[in-house]
C-alpha positions in Angstrom: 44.5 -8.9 -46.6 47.1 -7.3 -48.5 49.3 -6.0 -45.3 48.4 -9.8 -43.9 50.4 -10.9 -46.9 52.8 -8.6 -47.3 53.8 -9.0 -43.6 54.4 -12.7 -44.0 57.4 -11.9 -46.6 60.4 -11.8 -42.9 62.9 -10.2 -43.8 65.3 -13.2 -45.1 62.3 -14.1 -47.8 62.8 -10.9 -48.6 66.0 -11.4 -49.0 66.0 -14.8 -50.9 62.8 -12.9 -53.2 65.3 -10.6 -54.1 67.6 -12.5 -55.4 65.4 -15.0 -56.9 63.7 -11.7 -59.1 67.3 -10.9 -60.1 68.1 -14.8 -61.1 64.9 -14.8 -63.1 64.7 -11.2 -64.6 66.7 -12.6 -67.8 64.8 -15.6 -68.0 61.2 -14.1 -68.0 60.1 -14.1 -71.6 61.4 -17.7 -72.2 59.2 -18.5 -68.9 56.2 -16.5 -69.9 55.9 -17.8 -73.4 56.3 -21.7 -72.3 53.7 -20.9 -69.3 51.1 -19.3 -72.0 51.9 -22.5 -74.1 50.8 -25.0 -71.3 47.7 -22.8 -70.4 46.8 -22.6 -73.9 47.1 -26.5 -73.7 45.3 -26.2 -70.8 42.1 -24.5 -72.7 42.0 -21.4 -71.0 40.9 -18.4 -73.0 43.2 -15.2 -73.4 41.7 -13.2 -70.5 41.9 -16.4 -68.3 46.1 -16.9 -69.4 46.4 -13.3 -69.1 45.1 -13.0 -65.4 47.4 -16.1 -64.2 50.0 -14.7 -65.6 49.7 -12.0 -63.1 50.0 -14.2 -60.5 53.0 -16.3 -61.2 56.4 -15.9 -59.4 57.9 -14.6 -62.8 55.2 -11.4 -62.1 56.3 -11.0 -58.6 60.2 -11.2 -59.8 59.2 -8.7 -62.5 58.0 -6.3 -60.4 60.4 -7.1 -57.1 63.3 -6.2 -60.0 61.9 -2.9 -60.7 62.3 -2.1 -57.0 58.3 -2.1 -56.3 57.2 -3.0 -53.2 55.8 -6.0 -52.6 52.3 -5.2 -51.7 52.2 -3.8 -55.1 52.4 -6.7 -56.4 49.9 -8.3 -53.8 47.6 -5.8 -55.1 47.6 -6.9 -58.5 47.3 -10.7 -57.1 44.0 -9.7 -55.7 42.6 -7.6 -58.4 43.7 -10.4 -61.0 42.0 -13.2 -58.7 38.8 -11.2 -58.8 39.4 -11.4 -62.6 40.3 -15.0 -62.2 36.1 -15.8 -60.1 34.5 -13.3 -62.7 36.2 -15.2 -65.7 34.8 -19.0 -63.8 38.5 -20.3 -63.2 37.8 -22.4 -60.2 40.5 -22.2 -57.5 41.6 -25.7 -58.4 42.3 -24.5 -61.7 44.3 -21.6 -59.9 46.6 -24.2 -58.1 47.0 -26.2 -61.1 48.2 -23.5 -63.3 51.1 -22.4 -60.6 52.1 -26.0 -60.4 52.2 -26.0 -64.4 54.9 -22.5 -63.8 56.6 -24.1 -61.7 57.3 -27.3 -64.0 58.6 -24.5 -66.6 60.2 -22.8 -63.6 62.4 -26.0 -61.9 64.6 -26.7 -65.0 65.9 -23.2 -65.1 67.0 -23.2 -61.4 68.5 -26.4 -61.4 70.3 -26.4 -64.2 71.6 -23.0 -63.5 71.9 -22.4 -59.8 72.3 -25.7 -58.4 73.4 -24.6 -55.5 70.6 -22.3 -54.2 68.1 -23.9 -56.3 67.0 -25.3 -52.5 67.0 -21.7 -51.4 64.8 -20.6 -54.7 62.6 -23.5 -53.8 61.9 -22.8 -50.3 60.8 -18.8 -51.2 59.0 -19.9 -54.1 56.7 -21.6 -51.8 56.3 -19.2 -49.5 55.7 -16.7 -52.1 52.8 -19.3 -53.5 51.3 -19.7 -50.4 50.8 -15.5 -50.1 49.2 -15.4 -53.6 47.2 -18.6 -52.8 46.0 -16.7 -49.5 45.4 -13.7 -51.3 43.7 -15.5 -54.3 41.0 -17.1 -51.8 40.5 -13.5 -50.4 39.6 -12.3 -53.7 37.1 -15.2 -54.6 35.4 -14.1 -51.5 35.1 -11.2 -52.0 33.7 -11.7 -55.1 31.3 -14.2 -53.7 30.0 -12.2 -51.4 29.1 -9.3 -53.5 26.9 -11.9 -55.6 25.5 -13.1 -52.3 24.6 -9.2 -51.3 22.8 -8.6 -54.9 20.8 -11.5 -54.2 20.3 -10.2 -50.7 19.6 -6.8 -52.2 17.3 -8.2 -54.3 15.7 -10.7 -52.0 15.0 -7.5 -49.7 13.4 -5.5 -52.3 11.0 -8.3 -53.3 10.0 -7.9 -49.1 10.2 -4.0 -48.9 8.9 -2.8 -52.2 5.4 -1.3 -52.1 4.5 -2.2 -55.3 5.6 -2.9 -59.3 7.2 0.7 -59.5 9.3 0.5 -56.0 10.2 -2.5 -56.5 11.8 -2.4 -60.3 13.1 0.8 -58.8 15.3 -1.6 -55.9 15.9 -4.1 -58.1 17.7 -1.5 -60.0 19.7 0.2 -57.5 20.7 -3.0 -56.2 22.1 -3.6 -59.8 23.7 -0.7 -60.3 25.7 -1.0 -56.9 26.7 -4.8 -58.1 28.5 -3.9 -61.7 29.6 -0.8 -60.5 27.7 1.7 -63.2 27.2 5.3 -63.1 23.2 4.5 -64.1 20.6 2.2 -65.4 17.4 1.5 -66.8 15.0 -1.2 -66.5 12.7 -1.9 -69.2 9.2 -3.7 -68.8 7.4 -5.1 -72.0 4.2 -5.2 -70.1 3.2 -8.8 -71.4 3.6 -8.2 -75.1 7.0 -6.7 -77.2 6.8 -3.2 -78.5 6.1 -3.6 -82.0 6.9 0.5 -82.7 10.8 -0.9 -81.8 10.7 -3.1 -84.7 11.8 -6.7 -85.6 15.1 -5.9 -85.9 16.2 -3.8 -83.2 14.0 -6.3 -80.8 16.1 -9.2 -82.6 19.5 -7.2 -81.8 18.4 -6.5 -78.3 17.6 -10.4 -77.1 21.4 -10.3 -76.8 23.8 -9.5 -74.6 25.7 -6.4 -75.9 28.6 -4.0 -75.3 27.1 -0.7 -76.6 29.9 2.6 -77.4 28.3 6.1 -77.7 28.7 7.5 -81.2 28.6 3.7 -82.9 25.8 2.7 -85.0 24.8 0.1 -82.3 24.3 3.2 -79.8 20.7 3.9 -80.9 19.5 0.3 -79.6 19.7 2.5 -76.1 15.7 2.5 -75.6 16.0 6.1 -73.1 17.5 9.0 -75.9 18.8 11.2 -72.8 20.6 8.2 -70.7 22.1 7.4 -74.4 24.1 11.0 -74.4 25.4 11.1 -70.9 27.5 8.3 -70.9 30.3 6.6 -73.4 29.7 2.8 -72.9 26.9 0.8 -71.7 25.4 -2.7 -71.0 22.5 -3.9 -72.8 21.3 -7.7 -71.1 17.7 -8.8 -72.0 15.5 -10.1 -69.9 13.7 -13.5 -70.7 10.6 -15.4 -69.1 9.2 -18.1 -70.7 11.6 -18.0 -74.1 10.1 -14.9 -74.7 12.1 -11.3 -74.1 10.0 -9.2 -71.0 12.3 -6.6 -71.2 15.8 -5.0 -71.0 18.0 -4.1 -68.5 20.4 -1.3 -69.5 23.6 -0.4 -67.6 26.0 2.5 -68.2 29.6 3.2 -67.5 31.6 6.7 -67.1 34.6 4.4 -69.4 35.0 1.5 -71.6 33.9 -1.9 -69.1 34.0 -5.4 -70.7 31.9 -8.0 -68.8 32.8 -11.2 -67.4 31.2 -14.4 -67.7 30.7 -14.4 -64.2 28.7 -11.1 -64.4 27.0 -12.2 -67.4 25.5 -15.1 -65.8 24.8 -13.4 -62.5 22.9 -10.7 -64.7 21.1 -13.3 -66.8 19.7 -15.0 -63.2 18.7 -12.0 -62.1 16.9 -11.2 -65.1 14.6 -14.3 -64.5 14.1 -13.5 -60.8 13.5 -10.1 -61.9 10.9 -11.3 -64.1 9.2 -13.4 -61.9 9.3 -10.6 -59.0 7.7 -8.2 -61.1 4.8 -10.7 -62.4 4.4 -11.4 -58.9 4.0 -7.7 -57.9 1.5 -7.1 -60.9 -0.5 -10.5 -59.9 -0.8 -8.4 -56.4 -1.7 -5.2 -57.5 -4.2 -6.7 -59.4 -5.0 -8.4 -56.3 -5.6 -5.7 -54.3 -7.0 -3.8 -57.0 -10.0 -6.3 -57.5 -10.2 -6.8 -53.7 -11.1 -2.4 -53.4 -13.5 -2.7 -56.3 -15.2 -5.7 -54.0 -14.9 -3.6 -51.1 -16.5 -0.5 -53.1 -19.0 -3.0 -54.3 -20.1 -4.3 -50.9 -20.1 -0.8 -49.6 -22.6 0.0 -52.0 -24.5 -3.1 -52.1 -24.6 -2.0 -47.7 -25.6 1.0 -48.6 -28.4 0.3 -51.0 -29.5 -2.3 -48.2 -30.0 0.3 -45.9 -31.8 2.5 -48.3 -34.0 -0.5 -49.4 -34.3 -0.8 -45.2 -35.4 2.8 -44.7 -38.2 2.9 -48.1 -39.6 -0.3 -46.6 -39.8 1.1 -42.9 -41.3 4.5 -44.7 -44.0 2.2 -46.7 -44.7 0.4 -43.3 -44.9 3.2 -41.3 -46.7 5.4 -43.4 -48.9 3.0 -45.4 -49.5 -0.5 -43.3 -49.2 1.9 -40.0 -51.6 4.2 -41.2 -54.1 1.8 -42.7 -54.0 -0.1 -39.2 -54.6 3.2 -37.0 -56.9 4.1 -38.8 -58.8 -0.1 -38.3 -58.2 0.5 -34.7 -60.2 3.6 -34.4 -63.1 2.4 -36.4 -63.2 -0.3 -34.6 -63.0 1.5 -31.0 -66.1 3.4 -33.0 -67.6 0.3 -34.0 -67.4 -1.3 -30.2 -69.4 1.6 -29.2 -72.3 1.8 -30.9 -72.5 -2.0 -31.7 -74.8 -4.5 -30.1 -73.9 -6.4 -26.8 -73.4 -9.6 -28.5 -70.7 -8.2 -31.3 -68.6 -6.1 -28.4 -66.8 -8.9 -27.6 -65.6 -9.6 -31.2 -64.7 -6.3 -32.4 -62.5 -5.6 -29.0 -60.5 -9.1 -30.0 -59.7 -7.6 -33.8 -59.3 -4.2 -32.0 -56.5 -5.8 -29.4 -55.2 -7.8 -32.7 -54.7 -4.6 -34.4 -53.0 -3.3 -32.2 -50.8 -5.9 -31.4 -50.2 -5.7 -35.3 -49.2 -2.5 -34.7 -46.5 -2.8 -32.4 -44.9 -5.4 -33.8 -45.0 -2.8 -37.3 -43.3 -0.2 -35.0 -40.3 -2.7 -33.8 -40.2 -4.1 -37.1 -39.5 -0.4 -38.4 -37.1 0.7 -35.5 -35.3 -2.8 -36.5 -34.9 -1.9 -40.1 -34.4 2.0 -39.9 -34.3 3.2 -36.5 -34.6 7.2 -36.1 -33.3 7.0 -33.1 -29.7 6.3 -35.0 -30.0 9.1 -37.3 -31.6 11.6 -35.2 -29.7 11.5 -31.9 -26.5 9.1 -33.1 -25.2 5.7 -32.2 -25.0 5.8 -28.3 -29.1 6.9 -28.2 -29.4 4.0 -30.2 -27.1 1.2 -28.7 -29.4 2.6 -25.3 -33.0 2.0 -27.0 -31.6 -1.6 -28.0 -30.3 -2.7 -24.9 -33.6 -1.4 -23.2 -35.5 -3.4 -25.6 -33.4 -6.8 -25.3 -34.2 -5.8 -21.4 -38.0 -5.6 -21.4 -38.3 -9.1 -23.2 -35.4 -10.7 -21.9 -34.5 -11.6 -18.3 -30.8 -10.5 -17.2 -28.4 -7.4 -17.1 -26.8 -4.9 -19.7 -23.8 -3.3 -19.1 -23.2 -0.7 -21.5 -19.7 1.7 -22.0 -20.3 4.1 -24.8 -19.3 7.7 -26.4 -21.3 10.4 -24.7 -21.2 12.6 -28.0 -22.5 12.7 -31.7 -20.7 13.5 -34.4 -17.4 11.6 -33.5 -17.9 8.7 -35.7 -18.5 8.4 -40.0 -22.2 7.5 -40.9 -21.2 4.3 -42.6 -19.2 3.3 -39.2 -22.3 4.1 -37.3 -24.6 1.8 -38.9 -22.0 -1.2 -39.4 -22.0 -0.8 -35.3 -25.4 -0.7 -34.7 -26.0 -3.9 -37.4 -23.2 -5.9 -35.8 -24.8 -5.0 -32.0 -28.1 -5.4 -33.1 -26.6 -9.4 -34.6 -25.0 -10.1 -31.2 -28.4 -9.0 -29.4 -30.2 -11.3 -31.7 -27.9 -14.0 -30.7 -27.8 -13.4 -27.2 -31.8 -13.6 -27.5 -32.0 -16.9 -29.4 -29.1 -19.1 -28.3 -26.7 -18.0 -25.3 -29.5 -18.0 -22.1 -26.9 -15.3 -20.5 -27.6 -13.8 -17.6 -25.1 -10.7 -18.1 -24.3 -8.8 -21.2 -21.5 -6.3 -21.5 -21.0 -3.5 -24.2 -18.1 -1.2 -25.2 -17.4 0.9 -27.6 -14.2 3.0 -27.8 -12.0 4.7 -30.1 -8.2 5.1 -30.1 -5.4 6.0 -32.8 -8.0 5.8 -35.6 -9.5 2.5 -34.7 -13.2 1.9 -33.0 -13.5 -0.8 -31.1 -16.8 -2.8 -30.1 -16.5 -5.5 -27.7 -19.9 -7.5 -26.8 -19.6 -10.3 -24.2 -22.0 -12.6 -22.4 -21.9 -14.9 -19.8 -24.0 -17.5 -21.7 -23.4 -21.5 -23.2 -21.3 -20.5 -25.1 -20.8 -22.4 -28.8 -18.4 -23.9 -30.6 -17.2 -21.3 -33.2 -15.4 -23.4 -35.8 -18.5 -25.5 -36.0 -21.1 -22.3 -36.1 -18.8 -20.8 -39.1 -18.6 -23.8 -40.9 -22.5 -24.4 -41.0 -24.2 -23.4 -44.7 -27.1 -21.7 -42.4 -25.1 -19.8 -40.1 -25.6 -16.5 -42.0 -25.8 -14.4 -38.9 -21.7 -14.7 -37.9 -20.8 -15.1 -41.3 -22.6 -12.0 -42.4 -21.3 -10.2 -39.6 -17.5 -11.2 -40.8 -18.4 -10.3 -44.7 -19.3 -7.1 -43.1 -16.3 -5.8 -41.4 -14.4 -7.2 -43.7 -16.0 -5.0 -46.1 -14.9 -2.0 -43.7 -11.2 -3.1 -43.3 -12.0 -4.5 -40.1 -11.4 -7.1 -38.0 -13.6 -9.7 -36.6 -12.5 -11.7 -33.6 -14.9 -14.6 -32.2 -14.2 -16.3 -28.6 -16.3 -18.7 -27.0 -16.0 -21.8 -24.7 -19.1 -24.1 -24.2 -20.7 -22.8 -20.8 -18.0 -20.4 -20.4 -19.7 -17.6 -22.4 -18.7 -15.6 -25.7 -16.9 -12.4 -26.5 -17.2 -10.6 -30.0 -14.1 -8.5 -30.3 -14.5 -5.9 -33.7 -12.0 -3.3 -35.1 -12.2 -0.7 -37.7 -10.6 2.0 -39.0 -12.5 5.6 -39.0 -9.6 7.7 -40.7 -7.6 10.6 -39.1 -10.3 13.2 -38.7 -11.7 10.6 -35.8 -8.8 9.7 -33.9 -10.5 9.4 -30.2 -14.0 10.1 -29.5 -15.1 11.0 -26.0 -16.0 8.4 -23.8 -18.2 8.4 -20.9 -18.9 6.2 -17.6 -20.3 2.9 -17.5 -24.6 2.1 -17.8 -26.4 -0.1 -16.7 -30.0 -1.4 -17.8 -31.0 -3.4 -15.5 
């Protein structure tokens, strides 16, 4: 932007510049002084006067008459208009105030150059319409560096991984925005430190301009960060009327702020704030949400203890006991008169029925199939079981070794097959179930489809009683999983479930297709 300007200047501006800088030179206090007078008038502060001065015609001739070049001068145009946005002087304001020089400027060059005061007029606007270009340029700029802290900080909000990385981002961002060497950013954690004291808390929920080796210096929370560098920002950071913290910025030399940094500092202080509660609010999230996963993983795993005792207790109690009722009575039948034979054989047949359905009951709760010879032996033994009571075909696809999956994944399996089997049984009237289980990249993956009725799942989910689906849900949920329900009414359904088994089971063998037909 500065060679776009400068290259604007043809030669016979140059020219006429010239000679307007040497016409002015004498004059350039007198103009000065009136121009600070109207600005003053005006209500703009010294820093404000003292950057439009800059960028007057009466700088340019000040500087052409030294014999510096004119993108020199440009130069200062631009840094003074990023002055000029930082200090809140809108570019109205700009525009005004170099209408205001030239009302100081016109009575010079008419009364004393009548002649070429057409001349003057025509390069003064020229000249104006560079700094005006240039002026623009800097608000941009400066614009658009507020618009990439926001974006900066916007970005960390998305990308940090949690209240540290993120306060870490916000920082950077910072940094890279008021140009410091360093910084520190200071949480109160919900409460102010009382060990800092009333009074330096009182001094610090201010904006301050801190100098090494000043009194004021030890209001610089970090002792190291307060020794490496000579001059430093201090900008609290408020939520809720209260002060959550500090924000601390330091400088290899003496900076003064602008407003316009102020106030961009002060925002981001609240959305800084805010960003950090929300981070907290989801680390305590995720924190209560492990401690219900842990929970539920233990409540599963005392269910399948409690499963195991009461098969045990079955098996070797009730089982026992009822063996035991079936011999005597095979005893009994023997030496018992014709007339009673046909009694004790009914209580006989009853006892052993009783006794099968003790032995399915038990392989349902705790089958030793699972834990003796693994989950593929006992997805097998199911699906033969759903088989011998239940009309129709099962399709299995499964690992062909043990040991490739975690206990706790191998019994969340078999429970969520053994739910769909149940299903199947009760409701769907299928004539064709399908199985699979595979692992890849870390994930196991049960698919269980059937050619049944089907259901509506948004209804079945919804229902209070429907503790079968729901349960299953609750469950991989519990695991990390994920649960995945499709079904069409008389187009069949298809349980789709996901979970993670860690890197030490990244792909377990898997063998051909079964059938059990």
């Amino acid at each position: 932007m500065l060679a776009d300007a400068a290259d604007v200047l043809s030669d016979q501006l140059r020219a006429q510049l010239d000679r307007l800088a040497g016409v002015l030179k004498p004059h350039l206090a007198e103009l000065d002084a009136s121009f600070r007078t109207r600005l003053r008038q005006l209500r703009h502060d010294p820093k404000q006067i003292k950057a439009l001065c800059a960028i007057t015609p009466g700088a340019a001739a000040r500087m052409l008459s030294a014999d510096q070049p004119a993108a020199d001068f440009f130069e200062l145009v631009e840094y003074s208009g990023r002055r000029l946005a930082k200090l809140n002087v809108p570019p109205a304001g700009i525009v005004r105030a170099l209408r205001e020089y030239d009302r100081v400027l016109d009575p010079i060059l008419i009364l004393s150059y009548p002649d070429d005061y057409k001349n003057f007029r025509w390069a003064r606007e020229q000249l104006q319409f560079c700094i005006i270009l240039t002026v623009n340029n800097a608000y941009y700029q400066v614009r658009e560096a507020e618009t990439q802290a926001f974006y900066g900080l916007f970005h960390a909000e998305l990308q940090a991984a949690g209240l540290e990385d993120l306060l870490e981002r916000f920082l950077s961002a910072l940094v890279r925005f008021c140009h410091a060497e360093d910084g520190k950013l200071t949480l109160f954690d919900g409460h102010e430190p009382v060990e800092l004291g009333r009074r330096v808390l009182a001094r610090l929920a201010k904006p301050l301009l801190i100098a090494r080796g000043k009194p004021a210096d030890r209001l610089i929370l970090d002792p190291p960060f307060r020794t490496r560098f000579p001059w430093f920002w201090s900008v609290p950071l408020l939520a809720h009327g209260r002060m959550a913290g500090v924000l601390q910025l330091a400088f290899s030399t003496e900076y003064h702020w602008l407003p316009r940094e102020l106030e961009l500092l002060d925002a981001v202080g609240e959305r800084c704030i805010r960003a950090a509660e929300k981070a907290r609010l989801v680390e305590d999230l995720a924190r209560r949400e492990q401690q219900v996963r842990e929970l539920g993983e233990h409540m599963m795993q005392i269910e399948e203890e409690e499963r195991r005792r009461i098969s045990r207790e079955l098996h070797d109690e009730a089982g026992q006991s009822l063996l035991c009722i079936r011999l005597k009575l095979e005893m009994l039948g023997k030496s018992a008169p014709e007339s009673l034979r046909g009694s004790i054989d009914e209580t006989r047949e009853m006892a052993e029925h009783t006794i099968s359905e003790i032995r399915r009951t038990v392989a349902a709760l705790s089958p030793a199939v699972l834990e003796q010879l693994g989950l593929a032996a006992a997805l097998r033994q199911m699906a033969n079981r759903f088989r011998s009571v239940h009309p129709g075909r099962v399709r299995l696809h499964l690992p062909v070794q043990r040991d490739t999956l975690p206990r706790q994944c191998e019994t969340a399996v078999f429970r969520l097959a053994q739910e769909c089997f149940q299903n199947i049984a009760k409701h769907a009237q299928a004539s064709t179930v399908n199985l699979s289980l595979h692992s890849t990249d870390g994930i196991l993956r049960l698919n269980v489809e059937d050619d049944g009725v089907g259901f509506d799942v948004k209804a079945a989910l919804d229902k209070r009683s429907s503790y079968g689906l729901v349960g299953m849900r609750e469950r991989v949920a519990l695991l990390g999983g994920k649960l995945e329900i499709r079904s069409r009414l008389r187009h069949g359904t298809r349980i789709s479930v996901e979970l993670p088994i860690g890197r030490r089971h990244r792909k377990g063998p898997v063998g051909a297709a079964e059938s059990a037909n």
